[in-house]
FIBAMI-554814 format. One record per residue: residue number from 0; x, y, z of N, C-alpha, C, O in turn. Coordinates in steps of 0.02 Angstrom, whole numbers, plus 32768, in hexadecimal, padded with zeros to 4 digits. Each point is the difference from the previous one (the first is absolute). Layout:
{pt NUM; {X; Y; Z}; {X; Y; Z}; {X; Y; Z}; {X; Y; Z}}
...
//
This chain:
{pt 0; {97DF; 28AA; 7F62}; {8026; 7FE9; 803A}; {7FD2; 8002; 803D}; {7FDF; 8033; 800B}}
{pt 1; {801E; 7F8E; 8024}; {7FDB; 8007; 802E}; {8044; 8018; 803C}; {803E; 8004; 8003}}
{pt 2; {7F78; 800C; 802F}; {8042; 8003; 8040}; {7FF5; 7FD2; 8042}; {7FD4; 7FD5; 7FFF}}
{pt 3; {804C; 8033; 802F}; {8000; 7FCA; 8044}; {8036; 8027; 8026}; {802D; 8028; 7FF3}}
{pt 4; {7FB8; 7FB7; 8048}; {8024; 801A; 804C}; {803B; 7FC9; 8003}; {7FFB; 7FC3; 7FF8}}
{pt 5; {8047; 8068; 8016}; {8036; 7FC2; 8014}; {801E; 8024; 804E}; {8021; 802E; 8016}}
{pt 6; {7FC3; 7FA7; 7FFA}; {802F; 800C; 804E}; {8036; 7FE4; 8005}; {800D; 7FC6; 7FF1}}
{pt 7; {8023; 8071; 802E}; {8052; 7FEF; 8018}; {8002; 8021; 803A}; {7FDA; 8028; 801B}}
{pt 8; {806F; 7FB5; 7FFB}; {7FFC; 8013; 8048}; {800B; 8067; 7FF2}; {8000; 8024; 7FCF}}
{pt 9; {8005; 7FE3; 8070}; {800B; 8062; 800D}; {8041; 8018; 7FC9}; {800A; 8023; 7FCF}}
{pt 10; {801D; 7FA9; 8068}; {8062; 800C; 7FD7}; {7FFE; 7FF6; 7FAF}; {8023; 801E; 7FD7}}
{pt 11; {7FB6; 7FBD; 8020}; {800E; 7FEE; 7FB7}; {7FE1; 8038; 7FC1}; {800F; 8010; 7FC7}}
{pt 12; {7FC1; 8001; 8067}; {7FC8; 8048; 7FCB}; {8032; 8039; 8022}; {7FF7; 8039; 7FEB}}
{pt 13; {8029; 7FC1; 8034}; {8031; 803B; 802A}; {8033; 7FF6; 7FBA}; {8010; 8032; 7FE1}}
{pt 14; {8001; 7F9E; 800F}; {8034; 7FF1; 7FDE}; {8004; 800B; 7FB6}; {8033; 8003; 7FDE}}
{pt 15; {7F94; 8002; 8011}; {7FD8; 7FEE; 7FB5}; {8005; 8061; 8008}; {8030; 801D; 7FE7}}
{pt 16; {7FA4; 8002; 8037}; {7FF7; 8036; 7FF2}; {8039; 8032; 800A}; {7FF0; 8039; 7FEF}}
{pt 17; {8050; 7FC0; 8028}; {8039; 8000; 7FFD}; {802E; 800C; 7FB1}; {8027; 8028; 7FE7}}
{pt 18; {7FB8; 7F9C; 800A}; {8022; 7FE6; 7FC8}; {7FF3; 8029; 7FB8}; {8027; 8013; 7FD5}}
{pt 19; {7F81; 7FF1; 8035}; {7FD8; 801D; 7FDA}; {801B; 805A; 7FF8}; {7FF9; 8020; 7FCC}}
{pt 20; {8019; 7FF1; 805A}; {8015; 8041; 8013}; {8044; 8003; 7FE8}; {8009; 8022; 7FCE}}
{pt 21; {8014; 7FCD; 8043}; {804E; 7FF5; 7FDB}; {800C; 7FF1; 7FAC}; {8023; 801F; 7FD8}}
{pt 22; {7FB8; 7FAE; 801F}; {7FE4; 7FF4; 7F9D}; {7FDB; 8031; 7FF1}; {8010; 801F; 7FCE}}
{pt 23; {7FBA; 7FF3; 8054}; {7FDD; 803E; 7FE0}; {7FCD; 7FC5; 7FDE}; {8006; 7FF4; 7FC4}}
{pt 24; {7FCF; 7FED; 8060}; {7FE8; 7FD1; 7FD4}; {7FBB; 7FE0; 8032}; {8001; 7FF7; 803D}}
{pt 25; {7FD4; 7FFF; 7F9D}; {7FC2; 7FF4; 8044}; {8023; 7FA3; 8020}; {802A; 7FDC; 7FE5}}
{pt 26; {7FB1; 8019; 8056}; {8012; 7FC6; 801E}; {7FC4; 7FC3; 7FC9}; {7FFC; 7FC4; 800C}}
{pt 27; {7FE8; 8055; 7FCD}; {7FD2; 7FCA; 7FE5}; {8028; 7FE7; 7FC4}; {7FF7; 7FCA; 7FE4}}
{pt 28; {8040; 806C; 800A}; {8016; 7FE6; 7FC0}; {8036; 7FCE; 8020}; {800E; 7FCB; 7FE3}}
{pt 29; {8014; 804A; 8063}; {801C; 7FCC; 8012}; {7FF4; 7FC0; 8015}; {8020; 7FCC; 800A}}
{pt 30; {7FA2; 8048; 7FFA}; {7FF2; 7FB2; 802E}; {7FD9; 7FC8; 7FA7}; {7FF2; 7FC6; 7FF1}}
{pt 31; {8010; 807D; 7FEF}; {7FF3; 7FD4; 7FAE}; {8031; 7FD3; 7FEE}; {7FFA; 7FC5; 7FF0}}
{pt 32; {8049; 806B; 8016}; {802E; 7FDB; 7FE2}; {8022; 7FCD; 8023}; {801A; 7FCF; 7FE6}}
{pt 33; {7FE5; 8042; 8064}; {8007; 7FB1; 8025}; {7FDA; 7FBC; 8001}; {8019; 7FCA; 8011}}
{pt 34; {7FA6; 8042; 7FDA}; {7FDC; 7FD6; 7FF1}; {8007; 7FCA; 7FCC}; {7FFB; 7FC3; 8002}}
{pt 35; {801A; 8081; 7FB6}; {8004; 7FD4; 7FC4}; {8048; 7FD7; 8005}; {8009; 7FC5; 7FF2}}
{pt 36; {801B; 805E; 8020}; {8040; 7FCA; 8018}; {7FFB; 7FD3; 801A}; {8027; 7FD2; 7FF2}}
{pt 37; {7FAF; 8027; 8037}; {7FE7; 7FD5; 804C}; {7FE0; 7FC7; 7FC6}; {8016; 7FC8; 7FF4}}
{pt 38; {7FB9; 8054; 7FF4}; {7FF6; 7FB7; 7FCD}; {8020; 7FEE; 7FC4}; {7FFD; 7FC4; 7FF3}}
{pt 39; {8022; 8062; 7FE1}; {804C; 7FE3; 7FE2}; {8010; 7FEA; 7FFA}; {8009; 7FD9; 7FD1}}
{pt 40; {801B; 803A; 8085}; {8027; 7FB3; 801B}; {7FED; 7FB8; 8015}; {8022; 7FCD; 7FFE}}
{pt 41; {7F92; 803D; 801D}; {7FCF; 7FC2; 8009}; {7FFF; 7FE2; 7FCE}; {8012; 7FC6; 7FF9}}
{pt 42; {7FCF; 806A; 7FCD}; {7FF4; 7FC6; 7FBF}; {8046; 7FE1; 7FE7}; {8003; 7FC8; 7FE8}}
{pt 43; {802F; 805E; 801E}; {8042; 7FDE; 7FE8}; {8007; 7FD6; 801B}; {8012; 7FD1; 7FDC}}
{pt 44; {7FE9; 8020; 8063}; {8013; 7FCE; 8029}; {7FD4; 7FC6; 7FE4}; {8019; 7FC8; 8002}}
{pt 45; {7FBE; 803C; 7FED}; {7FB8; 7FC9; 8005}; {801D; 7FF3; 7FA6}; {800A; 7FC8; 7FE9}}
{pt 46; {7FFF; 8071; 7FF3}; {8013; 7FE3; 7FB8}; {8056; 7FB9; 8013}; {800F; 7FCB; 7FE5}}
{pt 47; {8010; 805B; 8054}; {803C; 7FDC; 7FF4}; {7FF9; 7FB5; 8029}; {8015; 7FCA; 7FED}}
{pt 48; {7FC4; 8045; 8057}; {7FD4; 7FA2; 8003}; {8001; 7FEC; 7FDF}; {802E; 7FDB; 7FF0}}
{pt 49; {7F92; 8033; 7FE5}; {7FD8; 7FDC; 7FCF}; {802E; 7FDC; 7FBE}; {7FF3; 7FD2; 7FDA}}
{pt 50; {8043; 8054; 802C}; {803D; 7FDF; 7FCD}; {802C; 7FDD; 8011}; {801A; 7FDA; 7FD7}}
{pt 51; {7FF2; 8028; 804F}; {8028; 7FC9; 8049}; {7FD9; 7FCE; 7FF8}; {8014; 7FCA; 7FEB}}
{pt 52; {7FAC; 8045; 8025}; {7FE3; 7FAB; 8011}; {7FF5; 7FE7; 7FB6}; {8009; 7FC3; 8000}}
{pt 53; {7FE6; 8057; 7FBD}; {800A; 7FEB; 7FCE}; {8047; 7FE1; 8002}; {7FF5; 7FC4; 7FFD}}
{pt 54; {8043; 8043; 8006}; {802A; 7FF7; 7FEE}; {800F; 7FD3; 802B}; {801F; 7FD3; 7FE4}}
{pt 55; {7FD6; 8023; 805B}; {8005; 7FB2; 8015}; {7FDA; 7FBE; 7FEF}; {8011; 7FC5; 8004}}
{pt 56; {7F9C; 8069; 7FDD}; {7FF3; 7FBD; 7FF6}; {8009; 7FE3; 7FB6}; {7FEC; 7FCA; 7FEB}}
{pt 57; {803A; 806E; 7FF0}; {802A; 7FDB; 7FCB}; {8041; 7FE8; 8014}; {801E; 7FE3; 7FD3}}
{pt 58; {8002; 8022; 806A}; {802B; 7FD5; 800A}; {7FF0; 7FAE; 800F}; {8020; 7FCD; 7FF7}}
{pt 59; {7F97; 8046; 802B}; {8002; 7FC4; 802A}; {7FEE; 7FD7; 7FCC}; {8013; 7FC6; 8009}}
{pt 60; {7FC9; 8044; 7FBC}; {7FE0; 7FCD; 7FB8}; {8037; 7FEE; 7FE1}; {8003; 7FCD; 7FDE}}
{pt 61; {8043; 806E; 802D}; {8023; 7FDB; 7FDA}; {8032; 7FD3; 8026}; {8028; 7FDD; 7FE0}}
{pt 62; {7FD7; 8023; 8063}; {8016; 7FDA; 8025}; {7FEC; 7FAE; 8003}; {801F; 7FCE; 8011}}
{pt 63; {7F99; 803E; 7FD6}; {7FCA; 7FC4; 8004}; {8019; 7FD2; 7FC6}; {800C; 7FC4; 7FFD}}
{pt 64; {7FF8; 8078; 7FD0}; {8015; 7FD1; 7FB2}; {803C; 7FD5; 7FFF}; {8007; 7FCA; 7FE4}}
{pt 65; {8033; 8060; 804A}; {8044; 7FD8; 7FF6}; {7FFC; 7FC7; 8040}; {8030; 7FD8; 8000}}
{pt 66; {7FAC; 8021; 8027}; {7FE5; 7FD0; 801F}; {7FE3; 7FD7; 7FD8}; {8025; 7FCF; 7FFF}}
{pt 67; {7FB6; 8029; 7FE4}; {7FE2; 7FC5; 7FE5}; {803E; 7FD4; 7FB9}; {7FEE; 7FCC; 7FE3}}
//
């Protein structure tokens, strides 16, 4: 695992370390698991595009066919 600097505002590491204290849990595992959610939901989104626009442009071919 590599590491990196994430800057947030004051309130928000005020908020995190708060949090961390209350779970009993370091702020890295939280900011892990917001992350992997964080992309999750990105890739879901991008899987559920990507099927949308499939699915129109099998509408639109078959739109084409009963046209002709």
């Amino acid at each position: 695992m590599t590491t990196t600097t994430l800057r947030v505002p004051e309130k928000v590491l005020k908020s995190l370390k708060l949090i961390s204290v209350k779970e009993q849990t370091s702020i890295n595992k939280i900011m892990n698991g917001l992350l992997m959610e964080f992309l999750e939901d990105y890739l879901d989104s991008k899987d559920a595009d990507k099927a949308l626009e499939e699915m129109e442009e099998k509408e639109q071919a078959f739109a084409d066919e009963l046209a002709q």
